[in-house]
N, CA, C and O atoms as a MOPAC input file, in Angstrom:
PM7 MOZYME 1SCF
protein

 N     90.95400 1   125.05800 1   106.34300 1
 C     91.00200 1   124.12800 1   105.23700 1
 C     91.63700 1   122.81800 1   105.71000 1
 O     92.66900 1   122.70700 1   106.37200 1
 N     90.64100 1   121.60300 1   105.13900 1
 C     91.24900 1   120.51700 1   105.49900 1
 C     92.86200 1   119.99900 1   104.88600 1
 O     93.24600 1   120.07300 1   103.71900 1
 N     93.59400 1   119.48700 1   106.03200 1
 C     94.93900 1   119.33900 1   104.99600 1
 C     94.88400 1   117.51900 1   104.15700 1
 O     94.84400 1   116.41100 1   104.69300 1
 N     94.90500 1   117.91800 1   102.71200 1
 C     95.14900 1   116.89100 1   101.80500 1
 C     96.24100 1   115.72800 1   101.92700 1
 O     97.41800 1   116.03100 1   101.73000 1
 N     95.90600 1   114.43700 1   102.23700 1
 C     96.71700 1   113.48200 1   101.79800 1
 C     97.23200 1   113.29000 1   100.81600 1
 O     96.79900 1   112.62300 1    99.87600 1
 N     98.52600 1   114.01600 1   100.92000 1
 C     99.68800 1   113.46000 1    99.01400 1
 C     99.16700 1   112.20000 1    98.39000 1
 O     99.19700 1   111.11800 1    98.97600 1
 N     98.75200 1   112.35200 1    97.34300 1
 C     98.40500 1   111.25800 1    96.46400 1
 C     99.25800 1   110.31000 1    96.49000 1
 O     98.78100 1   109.20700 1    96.22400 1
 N    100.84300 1   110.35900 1    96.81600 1
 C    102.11600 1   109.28300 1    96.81200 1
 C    103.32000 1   109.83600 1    97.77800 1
 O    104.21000 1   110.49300 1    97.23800 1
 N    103.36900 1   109.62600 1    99.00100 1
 C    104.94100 1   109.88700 1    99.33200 1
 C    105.96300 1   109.31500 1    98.29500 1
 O    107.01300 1   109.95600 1    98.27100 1
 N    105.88600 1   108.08000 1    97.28700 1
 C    106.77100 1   107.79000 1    96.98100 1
 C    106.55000 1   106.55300 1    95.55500 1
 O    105.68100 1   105.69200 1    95.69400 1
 N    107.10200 1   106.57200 1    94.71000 1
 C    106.35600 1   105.84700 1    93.37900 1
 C    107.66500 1   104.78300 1    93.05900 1
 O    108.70800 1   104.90200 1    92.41700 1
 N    107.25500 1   104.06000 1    93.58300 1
 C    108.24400 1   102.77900 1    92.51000 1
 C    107.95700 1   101.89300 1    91.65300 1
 O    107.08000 1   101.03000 1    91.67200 1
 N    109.17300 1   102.28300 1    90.46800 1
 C    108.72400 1   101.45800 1    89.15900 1
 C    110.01100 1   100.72300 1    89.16900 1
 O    111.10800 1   101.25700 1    89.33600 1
 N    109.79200 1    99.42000 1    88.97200 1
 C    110.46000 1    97.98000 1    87.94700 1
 C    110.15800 1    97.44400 1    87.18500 1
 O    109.04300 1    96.94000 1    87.32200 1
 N    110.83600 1    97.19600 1    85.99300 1
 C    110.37200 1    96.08600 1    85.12300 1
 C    108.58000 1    96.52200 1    84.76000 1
 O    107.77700 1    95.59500 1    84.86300 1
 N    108.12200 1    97.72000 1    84.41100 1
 C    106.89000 1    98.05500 1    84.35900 1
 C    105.78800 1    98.22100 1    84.81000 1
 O    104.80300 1    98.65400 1    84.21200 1
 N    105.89500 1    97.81100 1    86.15400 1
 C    105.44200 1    97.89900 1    87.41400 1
 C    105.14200 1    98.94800 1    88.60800 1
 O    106.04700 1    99.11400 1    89.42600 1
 N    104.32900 1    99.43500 1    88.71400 1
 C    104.16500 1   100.81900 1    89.88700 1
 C    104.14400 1   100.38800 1    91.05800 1
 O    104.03100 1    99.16800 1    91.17600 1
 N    104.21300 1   100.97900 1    91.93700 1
 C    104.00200 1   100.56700 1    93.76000 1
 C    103.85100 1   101.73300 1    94.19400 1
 O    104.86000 1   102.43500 1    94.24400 1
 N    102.69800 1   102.23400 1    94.58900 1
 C    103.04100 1   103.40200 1    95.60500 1
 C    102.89700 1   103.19000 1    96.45800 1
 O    102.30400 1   102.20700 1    96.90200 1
 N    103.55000 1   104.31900 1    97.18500 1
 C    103.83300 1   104.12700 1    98.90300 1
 C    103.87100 1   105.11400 1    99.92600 1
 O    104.83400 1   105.87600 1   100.01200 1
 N    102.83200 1   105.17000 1   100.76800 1
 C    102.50800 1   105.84200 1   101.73400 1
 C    103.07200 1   105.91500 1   102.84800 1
 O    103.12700 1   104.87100 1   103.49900 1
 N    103.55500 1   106.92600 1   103.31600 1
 C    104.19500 1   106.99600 1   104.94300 1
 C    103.05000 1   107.56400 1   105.85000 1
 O    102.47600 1   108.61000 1   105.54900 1
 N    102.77500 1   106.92600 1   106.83800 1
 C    101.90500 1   107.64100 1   107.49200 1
 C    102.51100 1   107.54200 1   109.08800 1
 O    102.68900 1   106.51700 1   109.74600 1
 N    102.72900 1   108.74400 1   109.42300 1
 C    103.31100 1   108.66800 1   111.27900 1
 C    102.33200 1   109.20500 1   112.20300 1
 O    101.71900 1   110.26600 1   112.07500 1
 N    102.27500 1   108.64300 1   112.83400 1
 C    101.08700 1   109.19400 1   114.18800 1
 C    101.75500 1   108.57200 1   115.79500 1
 O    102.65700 1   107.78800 1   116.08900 1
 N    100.79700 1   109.37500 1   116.55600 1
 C    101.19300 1   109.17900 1   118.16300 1
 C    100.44500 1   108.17500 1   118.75800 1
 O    100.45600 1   107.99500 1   119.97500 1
 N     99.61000 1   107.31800 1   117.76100 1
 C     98.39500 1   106.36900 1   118.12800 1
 C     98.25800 1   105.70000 1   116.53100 1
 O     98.27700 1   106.10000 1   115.36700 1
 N     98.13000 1   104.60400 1   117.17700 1
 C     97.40400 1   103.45100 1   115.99300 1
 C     96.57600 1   104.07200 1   114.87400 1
 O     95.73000 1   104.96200 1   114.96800 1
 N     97.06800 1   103.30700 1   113.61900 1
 C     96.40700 1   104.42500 1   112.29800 1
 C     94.89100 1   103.77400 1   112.21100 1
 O     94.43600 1   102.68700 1   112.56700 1
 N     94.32800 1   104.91500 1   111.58500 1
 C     92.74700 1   104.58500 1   111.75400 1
 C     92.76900 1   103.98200 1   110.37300 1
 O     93.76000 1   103.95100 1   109.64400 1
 N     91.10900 1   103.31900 1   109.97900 1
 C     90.63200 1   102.83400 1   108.52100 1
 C     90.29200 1   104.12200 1   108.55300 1
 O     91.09600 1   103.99300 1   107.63000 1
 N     89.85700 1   105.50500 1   108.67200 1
 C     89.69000 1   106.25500 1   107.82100 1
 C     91.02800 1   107.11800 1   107.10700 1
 O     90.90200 1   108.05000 1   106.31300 1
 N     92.31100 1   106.55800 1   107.60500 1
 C     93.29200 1   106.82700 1   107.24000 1
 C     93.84000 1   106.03100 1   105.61800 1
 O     94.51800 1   106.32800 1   104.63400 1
 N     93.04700 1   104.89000 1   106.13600 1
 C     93.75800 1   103.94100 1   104.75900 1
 C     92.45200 1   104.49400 1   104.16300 1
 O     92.87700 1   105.29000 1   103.32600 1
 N     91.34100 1   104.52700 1   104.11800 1
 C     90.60100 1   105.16600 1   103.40300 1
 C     90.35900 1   106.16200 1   102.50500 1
 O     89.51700 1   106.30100 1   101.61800 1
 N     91.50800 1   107.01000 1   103.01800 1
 C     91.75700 1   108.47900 1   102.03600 1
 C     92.74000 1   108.16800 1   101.26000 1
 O     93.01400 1   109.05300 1   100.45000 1
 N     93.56300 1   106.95000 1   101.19600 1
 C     94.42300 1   107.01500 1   100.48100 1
 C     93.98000 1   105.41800 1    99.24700 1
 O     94.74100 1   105.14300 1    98.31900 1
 N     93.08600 1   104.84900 1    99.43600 1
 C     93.13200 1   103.28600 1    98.83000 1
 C     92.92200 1   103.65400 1    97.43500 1
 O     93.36000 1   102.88300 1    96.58100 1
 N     91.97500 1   105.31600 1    96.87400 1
 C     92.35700 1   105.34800 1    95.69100 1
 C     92.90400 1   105.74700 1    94.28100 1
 O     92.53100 1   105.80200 1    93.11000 1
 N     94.50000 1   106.10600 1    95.41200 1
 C     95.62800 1   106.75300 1    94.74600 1
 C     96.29300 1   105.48000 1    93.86000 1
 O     96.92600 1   105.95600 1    92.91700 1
 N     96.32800 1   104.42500 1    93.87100 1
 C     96.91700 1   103.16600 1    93.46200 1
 C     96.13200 1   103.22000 1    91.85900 1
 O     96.83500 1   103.14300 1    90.85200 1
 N     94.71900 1   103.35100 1    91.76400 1
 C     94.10300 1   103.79400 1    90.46000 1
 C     94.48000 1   104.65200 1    89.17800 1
 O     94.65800 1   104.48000 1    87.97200 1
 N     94.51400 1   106.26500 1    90.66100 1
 C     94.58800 1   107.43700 1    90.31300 1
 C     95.85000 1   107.26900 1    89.46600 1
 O     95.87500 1   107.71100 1    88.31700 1
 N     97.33300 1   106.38000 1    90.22900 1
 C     97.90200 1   106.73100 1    89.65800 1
 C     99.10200 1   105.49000 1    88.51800 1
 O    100.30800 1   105.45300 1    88.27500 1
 N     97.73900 1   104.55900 1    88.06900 1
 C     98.14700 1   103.22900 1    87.87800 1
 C     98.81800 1   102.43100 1    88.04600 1
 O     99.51100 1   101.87000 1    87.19800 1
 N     98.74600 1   102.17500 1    89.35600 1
 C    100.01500 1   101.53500 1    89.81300 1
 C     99.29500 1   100.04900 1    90.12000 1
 O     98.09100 1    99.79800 1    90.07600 1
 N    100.64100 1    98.94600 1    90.51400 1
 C    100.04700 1    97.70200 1    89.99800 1
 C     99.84600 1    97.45200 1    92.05000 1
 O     99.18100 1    96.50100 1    92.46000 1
 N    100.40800 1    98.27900 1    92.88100 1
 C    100.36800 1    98.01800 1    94.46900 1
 C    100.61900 1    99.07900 1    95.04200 1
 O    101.43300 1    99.93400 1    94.69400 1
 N     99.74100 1    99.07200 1    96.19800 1
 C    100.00600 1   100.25700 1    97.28600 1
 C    100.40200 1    99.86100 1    98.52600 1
 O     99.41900 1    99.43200 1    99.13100 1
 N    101.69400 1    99.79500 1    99.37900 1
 C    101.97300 1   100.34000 1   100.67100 1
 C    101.97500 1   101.46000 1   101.63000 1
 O    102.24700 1   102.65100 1   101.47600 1
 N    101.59300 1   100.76100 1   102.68400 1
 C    101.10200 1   101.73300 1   103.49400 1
 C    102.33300 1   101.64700 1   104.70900 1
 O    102.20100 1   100.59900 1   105.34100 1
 N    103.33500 1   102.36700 1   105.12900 1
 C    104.26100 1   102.66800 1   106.28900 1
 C    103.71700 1   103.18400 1   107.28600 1
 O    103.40900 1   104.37600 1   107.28500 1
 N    103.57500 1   102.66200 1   107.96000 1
 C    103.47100 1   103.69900 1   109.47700 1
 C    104.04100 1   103.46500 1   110.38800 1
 O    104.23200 1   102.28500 1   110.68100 1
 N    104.72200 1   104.90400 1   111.50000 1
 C    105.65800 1   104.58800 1   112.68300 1
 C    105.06200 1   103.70100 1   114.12100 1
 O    105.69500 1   103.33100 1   115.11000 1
 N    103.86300 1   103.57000 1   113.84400 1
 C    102.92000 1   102.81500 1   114.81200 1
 C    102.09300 1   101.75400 1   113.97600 1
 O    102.23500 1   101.47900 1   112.78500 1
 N    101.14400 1   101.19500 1   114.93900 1
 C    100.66100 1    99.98000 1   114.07800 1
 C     99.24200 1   100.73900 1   113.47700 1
 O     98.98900 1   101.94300 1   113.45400 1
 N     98.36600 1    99.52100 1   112.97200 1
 C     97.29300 1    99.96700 1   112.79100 1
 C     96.30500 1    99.06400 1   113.22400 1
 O     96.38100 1    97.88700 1   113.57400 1
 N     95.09900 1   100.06700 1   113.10500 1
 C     93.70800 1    99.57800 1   114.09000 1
 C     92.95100 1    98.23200 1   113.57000 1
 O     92.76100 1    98.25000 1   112.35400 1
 N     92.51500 1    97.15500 1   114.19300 1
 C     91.77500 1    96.35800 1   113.67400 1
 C     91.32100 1    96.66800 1   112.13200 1
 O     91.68900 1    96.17900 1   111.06400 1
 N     90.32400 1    97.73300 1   112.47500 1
 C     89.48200 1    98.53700 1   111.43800 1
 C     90.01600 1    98.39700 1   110.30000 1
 O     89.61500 1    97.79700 1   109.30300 1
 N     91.30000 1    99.20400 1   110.56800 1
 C     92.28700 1    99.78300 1   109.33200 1
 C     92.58100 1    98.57800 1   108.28400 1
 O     92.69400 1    98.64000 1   107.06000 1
 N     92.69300 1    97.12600 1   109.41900 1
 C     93.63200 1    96.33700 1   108.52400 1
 C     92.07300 1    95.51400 1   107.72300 1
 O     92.06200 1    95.18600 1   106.53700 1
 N     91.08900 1    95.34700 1   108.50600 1
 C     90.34900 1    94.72900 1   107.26200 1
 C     89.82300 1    95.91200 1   106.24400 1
 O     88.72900 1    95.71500 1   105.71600 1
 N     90.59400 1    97.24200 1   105.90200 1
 C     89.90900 1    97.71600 1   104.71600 1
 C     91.05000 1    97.97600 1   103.95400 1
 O     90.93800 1    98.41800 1   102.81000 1
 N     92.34800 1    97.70500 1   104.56300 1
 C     93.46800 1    97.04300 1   103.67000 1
 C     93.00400 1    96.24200 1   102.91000 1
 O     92.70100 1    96.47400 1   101.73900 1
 N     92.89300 1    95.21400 1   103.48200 1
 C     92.77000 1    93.87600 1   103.23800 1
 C     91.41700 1    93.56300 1   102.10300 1
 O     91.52300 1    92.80700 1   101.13800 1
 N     90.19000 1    94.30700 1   102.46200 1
 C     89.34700 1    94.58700 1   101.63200 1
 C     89.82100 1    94.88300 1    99.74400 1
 O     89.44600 1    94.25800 1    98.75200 1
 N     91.11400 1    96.52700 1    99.90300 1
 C     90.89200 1    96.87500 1    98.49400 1
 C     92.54400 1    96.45300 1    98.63700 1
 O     93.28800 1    97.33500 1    98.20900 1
 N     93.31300 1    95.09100 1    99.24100 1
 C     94.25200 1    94.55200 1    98.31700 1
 C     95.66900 1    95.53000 1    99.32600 1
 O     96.71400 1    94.88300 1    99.26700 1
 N     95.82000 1    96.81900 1   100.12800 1
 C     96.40400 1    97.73100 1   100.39800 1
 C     97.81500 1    96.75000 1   101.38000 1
 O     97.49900 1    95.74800 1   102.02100 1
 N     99.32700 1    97.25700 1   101.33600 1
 C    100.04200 1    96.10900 1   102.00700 1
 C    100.35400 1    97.28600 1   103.00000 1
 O    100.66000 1    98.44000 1   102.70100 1
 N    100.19900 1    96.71000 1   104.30400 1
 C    100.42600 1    97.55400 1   105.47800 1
 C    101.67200 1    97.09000 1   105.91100 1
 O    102.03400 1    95.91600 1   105.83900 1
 N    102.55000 1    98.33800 1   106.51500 1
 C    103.77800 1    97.90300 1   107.28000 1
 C    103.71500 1    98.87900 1   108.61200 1
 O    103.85800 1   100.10000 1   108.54600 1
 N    103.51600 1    98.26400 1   109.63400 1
 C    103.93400 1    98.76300 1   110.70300 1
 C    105.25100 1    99.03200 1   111.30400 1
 O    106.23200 1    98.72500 1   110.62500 1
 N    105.45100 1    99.60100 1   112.56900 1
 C    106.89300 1    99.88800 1   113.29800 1
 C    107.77800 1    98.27800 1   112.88700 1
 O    108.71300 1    97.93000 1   112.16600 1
 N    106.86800 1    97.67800 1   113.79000 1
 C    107.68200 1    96.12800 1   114.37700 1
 C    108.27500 1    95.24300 1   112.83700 1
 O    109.15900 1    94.39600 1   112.70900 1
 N    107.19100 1    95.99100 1   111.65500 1
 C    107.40000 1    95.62400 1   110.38400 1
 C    108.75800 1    95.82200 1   109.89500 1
 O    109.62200 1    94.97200 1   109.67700 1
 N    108.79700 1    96.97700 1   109.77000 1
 C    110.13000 1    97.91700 1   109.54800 1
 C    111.33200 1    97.61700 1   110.13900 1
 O    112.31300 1    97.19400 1   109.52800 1
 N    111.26900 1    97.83700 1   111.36100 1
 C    112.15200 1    97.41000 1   112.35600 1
 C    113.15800 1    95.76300 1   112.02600 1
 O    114.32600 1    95.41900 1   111.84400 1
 N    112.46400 1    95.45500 1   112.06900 1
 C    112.51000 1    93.68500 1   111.40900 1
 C    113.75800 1    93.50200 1   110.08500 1
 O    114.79100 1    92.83700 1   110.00600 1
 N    113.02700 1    94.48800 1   109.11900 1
 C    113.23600 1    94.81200 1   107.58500 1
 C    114.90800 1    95.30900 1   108.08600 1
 O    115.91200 1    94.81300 1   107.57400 1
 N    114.94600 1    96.40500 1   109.20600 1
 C    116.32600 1    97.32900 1   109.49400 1
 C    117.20000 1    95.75400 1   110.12500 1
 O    118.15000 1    95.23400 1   109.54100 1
 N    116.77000 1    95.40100 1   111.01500 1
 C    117.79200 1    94.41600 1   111.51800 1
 C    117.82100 1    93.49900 1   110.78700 1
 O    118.57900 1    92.69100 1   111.32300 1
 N    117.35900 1    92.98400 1   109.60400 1
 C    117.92800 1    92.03300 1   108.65100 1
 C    119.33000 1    92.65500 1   107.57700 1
 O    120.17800 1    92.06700 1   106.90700 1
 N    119.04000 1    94.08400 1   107.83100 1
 C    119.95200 1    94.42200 1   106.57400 1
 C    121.25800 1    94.32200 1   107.51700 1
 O    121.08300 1    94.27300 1   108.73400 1
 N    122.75500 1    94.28600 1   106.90500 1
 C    123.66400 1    94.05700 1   107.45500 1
 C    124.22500 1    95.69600 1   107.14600 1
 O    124.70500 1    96.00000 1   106.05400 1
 N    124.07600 1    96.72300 1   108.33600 1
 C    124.45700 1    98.02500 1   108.25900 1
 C    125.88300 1    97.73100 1   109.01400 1
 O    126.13500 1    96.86000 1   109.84700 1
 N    126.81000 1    98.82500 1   108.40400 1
 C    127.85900 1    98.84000 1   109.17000 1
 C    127.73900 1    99.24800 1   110.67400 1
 O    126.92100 1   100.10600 1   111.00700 1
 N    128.62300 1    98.58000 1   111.65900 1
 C    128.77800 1    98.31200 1   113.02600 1
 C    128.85800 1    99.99200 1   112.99500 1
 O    129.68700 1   100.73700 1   112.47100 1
 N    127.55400 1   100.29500 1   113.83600 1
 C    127.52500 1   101.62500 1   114.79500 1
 C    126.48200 1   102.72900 1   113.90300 1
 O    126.39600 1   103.94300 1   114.08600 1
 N    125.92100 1   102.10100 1   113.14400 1
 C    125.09700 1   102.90200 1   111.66800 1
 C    124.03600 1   102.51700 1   112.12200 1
 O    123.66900 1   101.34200 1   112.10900 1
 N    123.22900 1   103.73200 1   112.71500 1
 C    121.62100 1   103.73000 1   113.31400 1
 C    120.63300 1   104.62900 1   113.15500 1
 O    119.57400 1   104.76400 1   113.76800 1
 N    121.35800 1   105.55100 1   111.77400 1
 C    120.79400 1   106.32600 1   111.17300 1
 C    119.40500 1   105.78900 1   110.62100 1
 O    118.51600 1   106.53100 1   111.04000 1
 N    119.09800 1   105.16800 1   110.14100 1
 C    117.93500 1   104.90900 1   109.63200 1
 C    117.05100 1   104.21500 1   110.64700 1
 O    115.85200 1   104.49000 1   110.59600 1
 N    117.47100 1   103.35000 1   111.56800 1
 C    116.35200 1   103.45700 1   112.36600 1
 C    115.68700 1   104.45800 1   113.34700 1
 O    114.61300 1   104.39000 1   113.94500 1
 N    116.67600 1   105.42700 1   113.32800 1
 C    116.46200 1   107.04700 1   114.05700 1
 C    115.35800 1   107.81300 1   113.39400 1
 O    114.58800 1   108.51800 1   114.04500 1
 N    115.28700 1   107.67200 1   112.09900 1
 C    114.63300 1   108.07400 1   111.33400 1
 C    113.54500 1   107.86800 1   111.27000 1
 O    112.93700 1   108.78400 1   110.71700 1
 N    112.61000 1   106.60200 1   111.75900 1
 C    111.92000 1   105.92900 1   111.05400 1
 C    111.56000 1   105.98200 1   113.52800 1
 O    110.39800 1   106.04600 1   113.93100 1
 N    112.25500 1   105.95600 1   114.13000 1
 C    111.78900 1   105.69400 1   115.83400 1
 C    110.51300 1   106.13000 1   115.69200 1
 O    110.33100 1   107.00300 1   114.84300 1
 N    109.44900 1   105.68000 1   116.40600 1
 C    108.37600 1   106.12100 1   117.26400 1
 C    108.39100 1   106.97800 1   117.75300 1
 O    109.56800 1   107.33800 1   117.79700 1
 N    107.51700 1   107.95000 1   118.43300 1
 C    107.32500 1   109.10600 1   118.39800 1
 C    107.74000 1   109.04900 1   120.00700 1
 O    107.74600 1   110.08000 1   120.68000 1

């Protein structure tokens, strides 16, 4: 049996607003048939935006069918970026441990 993509790793609401958000980790660049199985959970589950996380980047492919149905991609270098802007206490590397490349 094929294994199912979770409709949402993760649902955020503000001010009336949905976002879901996908984690996706792999040992290689994410495919468009990856964003593909997921572009129409954002419908499914009325949300007003969908992100897409992944511990690697993604494929040409992938990003024009983002880009196609609206989908916001974040790669490693994305993330990474996001971690060294926040001001973590001196020696706190827990979360980018979390989130390392494979």
């Amino acid at each position: 049996m094929k294994k199912q993509t979770p409709i949402a790793d993760l649902i955020l609401r503000k001010k009336g607003s949905k976002v879901v958000v996908h984690i996706m980790t792999s040992h290689k660049s994410i495919s468009a048939d990856k964003i593909t199985e997921v572009k129409d959970n954002r419908h499914k589950l009325k949300a007003q935006k969908t992100i897409i996380v992944s511990n690697n980047n993604f494929t040409e492919e992938a990003k024009k069918v983002a880009k196609a149905y609206r989908l916001t991609l974040m790669d490693y270098e994305t993330v990474e970026a996001m971690i060294d802007a926040i001001k973590a206490p001196k020696g706190s590397t827990a979360l980018l441990y979390a989130f390392a490349p494979f």
